[in-house]
C-alpha positions in Angstrom: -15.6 -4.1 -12.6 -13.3 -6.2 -15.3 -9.8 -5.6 -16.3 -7.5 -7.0 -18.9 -4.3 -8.7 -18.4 -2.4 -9.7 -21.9 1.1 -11.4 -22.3 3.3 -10.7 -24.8 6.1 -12.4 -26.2 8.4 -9.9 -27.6 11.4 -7.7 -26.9 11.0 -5.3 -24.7 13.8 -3.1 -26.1 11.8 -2.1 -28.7 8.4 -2.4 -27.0 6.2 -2.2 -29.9 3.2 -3.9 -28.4 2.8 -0.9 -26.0 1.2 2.6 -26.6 2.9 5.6 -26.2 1.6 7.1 -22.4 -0.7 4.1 -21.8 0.6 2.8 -19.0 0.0 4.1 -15.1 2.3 2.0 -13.7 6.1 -0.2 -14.3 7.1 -2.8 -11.7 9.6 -5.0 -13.4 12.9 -6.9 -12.3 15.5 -7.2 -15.1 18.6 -9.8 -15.6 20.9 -8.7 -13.5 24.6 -7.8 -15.2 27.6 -9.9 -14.3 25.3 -12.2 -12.1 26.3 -15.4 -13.8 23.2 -17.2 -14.5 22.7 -13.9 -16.9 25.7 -14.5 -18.6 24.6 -16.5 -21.3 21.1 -13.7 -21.7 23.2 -10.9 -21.8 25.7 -12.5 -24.5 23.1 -13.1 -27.0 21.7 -9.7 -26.7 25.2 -8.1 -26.8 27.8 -10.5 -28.3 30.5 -7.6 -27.5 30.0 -8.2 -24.3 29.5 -11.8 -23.9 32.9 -11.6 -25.7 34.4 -9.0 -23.4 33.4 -11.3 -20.4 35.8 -14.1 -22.1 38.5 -11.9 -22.4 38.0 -10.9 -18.6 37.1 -7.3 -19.7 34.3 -7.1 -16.5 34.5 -3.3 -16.7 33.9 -3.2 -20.4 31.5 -6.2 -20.2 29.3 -4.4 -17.3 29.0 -1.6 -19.6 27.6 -3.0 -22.4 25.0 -5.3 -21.0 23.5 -2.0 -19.4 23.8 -0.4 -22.7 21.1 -3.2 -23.9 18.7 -2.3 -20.5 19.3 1.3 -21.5 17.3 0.7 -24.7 14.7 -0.8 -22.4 14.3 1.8 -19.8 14.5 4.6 -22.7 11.0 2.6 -24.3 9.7 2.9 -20.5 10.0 6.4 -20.8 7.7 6.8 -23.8 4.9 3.9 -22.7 4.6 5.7 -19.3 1.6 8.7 -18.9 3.1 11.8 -17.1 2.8 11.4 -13.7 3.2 7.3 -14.3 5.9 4.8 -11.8 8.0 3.0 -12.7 9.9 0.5 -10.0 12.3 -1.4 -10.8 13.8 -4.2 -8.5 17.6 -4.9 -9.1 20.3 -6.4 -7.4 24.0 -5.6 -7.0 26.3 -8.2 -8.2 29.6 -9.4 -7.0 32.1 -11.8 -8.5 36.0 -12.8 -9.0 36.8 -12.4 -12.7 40.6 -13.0 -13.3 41.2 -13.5 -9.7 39.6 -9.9 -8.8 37.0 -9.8 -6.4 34.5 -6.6 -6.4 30.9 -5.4 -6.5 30.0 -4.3 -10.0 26.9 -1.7 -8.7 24.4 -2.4 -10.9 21.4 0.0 -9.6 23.8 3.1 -9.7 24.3 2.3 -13.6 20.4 1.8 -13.6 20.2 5.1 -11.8 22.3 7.2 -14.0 21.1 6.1 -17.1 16.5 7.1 -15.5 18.6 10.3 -14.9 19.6 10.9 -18.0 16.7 9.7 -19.8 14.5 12.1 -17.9 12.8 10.4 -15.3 12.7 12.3 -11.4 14.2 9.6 -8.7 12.0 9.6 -5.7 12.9 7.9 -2.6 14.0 3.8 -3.1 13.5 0.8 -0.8 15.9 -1.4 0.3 14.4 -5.0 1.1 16.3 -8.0 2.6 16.3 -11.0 1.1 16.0 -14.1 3.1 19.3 -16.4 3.0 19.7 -20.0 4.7 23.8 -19.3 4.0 25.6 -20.2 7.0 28.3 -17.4 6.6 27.9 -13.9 7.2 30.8 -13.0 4.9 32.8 -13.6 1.8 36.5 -14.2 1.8 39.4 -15.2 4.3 37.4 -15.2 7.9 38.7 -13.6 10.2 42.0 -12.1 8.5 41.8 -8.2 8.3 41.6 -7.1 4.7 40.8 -10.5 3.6 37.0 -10.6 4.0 33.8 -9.2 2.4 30.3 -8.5 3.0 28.2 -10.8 2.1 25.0 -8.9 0.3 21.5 -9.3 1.7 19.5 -6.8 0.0 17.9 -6.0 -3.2 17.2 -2.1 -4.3 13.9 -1.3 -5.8 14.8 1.9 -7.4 11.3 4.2 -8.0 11.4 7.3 -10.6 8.5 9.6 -12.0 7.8 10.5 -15.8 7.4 14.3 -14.9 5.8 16.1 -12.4 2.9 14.2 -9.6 0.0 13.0 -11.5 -2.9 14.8 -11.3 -6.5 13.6 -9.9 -8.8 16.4 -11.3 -12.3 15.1 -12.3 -14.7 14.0 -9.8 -14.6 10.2 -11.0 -11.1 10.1 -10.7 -11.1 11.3 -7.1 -13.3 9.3 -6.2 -11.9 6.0 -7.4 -8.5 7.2 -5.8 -10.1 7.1 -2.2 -11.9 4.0 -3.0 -8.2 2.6 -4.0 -6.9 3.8 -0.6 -4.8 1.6 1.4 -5.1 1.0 5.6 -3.2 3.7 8.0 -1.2 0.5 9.4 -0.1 -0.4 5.6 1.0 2.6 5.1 3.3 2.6 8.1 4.9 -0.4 6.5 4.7 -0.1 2.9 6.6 3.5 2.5 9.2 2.4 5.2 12.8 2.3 2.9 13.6 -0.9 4.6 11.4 -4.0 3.9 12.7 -6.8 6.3 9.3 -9.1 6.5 9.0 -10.4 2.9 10.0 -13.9 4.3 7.0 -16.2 3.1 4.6 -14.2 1.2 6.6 -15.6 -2.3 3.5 -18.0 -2.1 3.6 -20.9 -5.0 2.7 -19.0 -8.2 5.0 -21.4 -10.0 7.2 -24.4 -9.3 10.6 -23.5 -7.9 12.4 -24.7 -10.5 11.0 -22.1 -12.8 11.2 -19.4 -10.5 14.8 -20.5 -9.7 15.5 -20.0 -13.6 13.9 -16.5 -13.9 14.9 -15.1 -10.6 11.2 -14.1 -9.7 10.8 -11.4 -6.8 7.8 -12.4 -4.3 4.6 -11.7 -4.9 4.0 -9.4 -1.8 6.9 -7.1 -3.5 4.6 -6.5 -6.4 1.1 -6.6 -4.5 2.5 -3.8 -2.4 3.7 -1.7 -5.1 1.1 -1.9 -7.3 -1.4 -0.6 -4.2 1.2 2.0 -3.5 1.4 3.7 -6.8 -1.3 3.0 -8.5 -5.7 2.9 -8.7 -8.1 0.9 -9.6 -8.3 0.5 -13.3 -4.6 1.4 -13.6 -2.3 -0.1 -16.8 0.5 -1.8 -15.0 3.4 -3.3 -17.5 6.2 -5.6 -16.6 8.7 -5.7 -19.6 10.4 -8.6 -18.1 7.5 -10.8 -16.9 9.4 -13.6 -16.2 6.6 -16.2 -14.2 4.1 -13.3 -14.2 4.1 -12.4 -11.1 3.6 -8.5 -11.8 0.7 -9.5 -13.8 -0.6 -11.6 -10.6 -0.3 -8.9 -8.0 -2.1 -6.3 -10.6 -5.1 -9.2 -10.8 -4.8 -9.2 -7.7 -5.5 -5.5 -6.6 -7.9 -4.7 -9.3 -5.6 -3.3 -11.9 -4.9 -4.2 -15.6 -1.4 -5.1 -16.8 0.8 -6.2 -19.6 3.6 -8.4 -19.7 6.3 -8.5 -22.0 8.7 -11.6 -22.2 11.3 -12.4 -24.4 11.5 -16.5 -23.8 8.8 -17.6 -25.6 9.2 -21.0 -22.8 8.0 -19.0 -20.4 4.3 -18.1 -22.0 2.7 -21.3 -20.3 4.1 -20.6 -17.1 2.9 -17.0 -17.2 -0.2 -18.2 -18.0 -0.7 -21.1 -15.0 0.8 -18.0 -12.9 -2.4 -16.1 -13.7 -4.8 -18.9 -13.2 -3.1 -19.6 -9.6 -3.5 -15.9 -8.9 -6.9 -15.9 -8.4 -6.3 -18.8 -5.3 -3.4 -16.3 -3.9 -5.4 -12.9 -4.4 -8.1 -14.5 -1.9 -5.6 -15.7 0.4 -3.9 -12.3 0.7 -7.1 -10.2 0.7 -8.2 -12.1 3.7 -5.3 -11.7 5.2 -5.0 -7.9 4.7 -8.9 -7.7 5.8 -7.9 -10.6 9.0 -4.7 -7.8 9.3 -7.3 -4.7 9.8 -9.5 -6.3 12.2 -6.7 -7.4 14.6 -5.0 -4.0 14.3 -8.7 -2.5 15.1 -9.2 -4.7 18.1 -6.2 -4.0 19.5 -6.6 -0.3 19.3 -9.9 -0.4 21.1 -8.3 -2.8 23.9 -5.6 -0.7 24.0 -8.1 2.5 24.7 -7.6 3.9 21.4 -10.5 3.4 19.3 -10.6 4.8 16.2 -12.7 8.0 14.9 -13.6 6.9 11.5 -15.7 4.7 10.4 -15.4 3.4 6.8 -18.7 3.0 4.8 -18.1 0.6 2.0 -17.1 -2.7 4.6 -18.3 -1.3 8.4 -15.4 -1.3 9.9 -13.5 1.8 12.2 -10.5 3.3 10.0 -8.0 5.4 11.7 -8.3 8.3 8.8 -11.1 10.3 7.3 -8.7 8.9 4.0 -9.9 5.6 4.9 -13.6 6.0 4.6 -14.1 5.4 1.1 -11.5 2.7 0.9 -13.3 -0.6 -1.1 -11.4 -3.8 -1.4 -12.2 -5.4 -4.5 -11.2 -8.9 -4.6 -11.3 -11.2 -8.6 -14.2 -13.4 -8.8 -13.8 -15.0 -12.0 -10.8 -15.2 -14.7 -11.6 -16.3 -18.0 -9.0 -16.7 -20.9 -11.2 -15.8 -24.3 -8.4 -15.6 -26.3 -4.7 -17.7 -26.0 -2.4 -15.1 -23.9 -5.6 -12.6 -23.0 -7.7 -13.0 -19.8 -10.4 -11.1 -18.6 -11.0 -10.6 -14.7 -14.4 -9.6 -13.0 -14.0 -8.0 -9.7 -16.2 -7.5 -6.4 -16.3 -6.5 -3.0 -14.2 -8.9 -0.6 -17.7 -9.8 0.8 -18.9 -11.4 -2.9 -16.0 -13.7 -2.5 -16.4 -15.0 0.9 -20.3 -15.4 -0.1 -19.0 -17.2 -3.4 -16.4 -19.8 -1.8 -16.0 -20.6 1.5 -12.5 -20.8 3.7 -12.4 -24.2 3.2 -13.3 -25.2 -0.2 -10.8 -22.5 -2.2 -11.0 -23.3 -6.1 -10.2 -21.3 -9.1 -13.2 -20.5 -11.4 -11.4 -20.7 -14.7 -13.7 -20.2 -17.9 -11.3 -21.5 -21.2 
């Protein structure tokens, strides 16, 4: 199996570079509104507001850098298939301006707007991000009134274009059961709270660069992706960032496109792609590693599974589970500036291909 993964430098307000219901899947972080380190982003894309934000205008300045991810989430609308995702990780901002502290709520303005667009919310996820801060709160201490709480969480808000897709021809169902994911990842992956991200953000890109773009970790994307999508899926990212989107869809056996304004971030987008191939390997070990453990534990426990699934040999907990086939990419080749093509096999061709201890990227140029 190949698939395509193409970066695009463009806007993704107008989001030319994208069919009309070609893409399967959106998991995408934007700039976040009145988070400082946006401020100068969201100024040259809306000079009303940047000049709003100088005159201390915060409600008037919040509104208008939305109205420029509005555009954005409308062009999301069109590029999706019926049926299609679209996740969208976003964080809630707080900040004095003019000596008033307060939250300025950006995923209920994200919300709002899918709403009125069309799009059906379905349930979101709330995941904590790990802080070294020493403080648990924001303000005065211990003085009643005086004190705030600090923020810890990220949303990633999840809406449908239209009713549930539909799996109808044979092909189709059968490649949805061969995307299936482990009983035990399910029991995870759909809970609304997401606590054990801590060090899966594995080094895609230096942290200076992902410091600047505000990257989400990788196992945020890699989950996703398997959640709410198949093999062969389009995934899109309008705001690629370091490419991690792209990464985690290379990485599960999906296409994907990424769209990025800052034409300084193409090279890194591109290294983040070549490095995926080294952290797809590591994490399908680790989810195969995961299964076997859960397995063994089962059987000590006196619970041994029913199910046996046929692609890999091992006991499943579902009759779901039986067709499940982890693909894994074997080689990533680049024909093209900005274009790579990615052959995929069974788990098994990998290990056979490179052993634990001599991990290398194949990289045709």
């Amino acid at each position: 199996m190949k698939t395509i993964h193409r970066i695009c430098i463009a806007d993704a307000r107008e989001m030319r570079e994208v069919a009309e219901a070609s893409v399967d899947l959106i998991v995408t972080s934007p700039p976040y509104p009145m988070i400082e380190m946006w401020d100068g982003a969201f100024s040259a894309l809306a000079p009303e507001g940047g000049e709003a934000l100088r005159r201390h205008e915060a409600a008037r300045a919040f509104e208008l850098f939305h109205l420029e991810l509005d555009k954005v989430w409308v062009q999301c609308f069109r590029v999706l298939r019926p049926g299609g995702i679209a996740c969208i990780n976003i964080g809630d901002a707080t900040r004095t301006i003019d000596e008033s502290f307060q939250l300025y709520s950006n995923h209920a303005r994200i919300l709002m707007s899918m709403l009125r667009i069309g799009f059906t919310p379905l349930p979101d996820i709330l995941w904590r991000k790990q802080t070294n801060a020493p403080n648990k709160f924001m303000g005065s201490g211990m003085l009643p009134a005086g004190a705030y709480v600090t923020y810890e969480h990220e949303y990633i808000l999840i809406f449908r274009k239209g009713r549930n897709r539909s799996f109808n021809r044979a092909a189709e169902k059968e490649n949805r059961r061969r995307s299936a994911f482990f009983w035990e990842e399910r029991n995870v992956w759909f809970s609304d709270m997401w606590t054990d991200l801590k060090g899966t953000n594995q080094d895609l890109v230096d942290p200076t660069t992902r410091a600047r773009s505000a990257a989400f970790p990788f196992e945020l994307a890699y989950r996703l992706v398997n959640m709410y999508s198949v093999y062969g899926d389009m995934v899109l990212d309008p705001f690629a960032g370091t490419g991690t989107t792209m990464a985690a869809a290379l990485a599960s056996g999906r296409n994907s496109i990424g769209l990025e304004i800052d034409e300084g971030l193409r090279d890194t987008i591109r290294g983040t792609i070549k490095n995926s191939l080294r952290i797809a390997t590591d994490r399908i070990r680790a989810r195969l590693a995961a299964h076997r453990a859960f397995v063994a534990e089962r059987v000590a426990g006196g619970q041994s599974p029913k199910h046996s699934n046929g692609v890999h040999g091992f006991p499943v907990i579902t009759s779901q589970e039986v067709d499940l086939e982890v693909l894994c990419p074997l080689k990533v080749a680049e024909p093209f500036p900005g274009s790579f093509q990615v052959e995929h096999g069974r788990a098994e061709e990998r290990e056979a291909a490179v052993s634990p201890g001599q991990l290398m990227l194949i990289l045709e140029t």
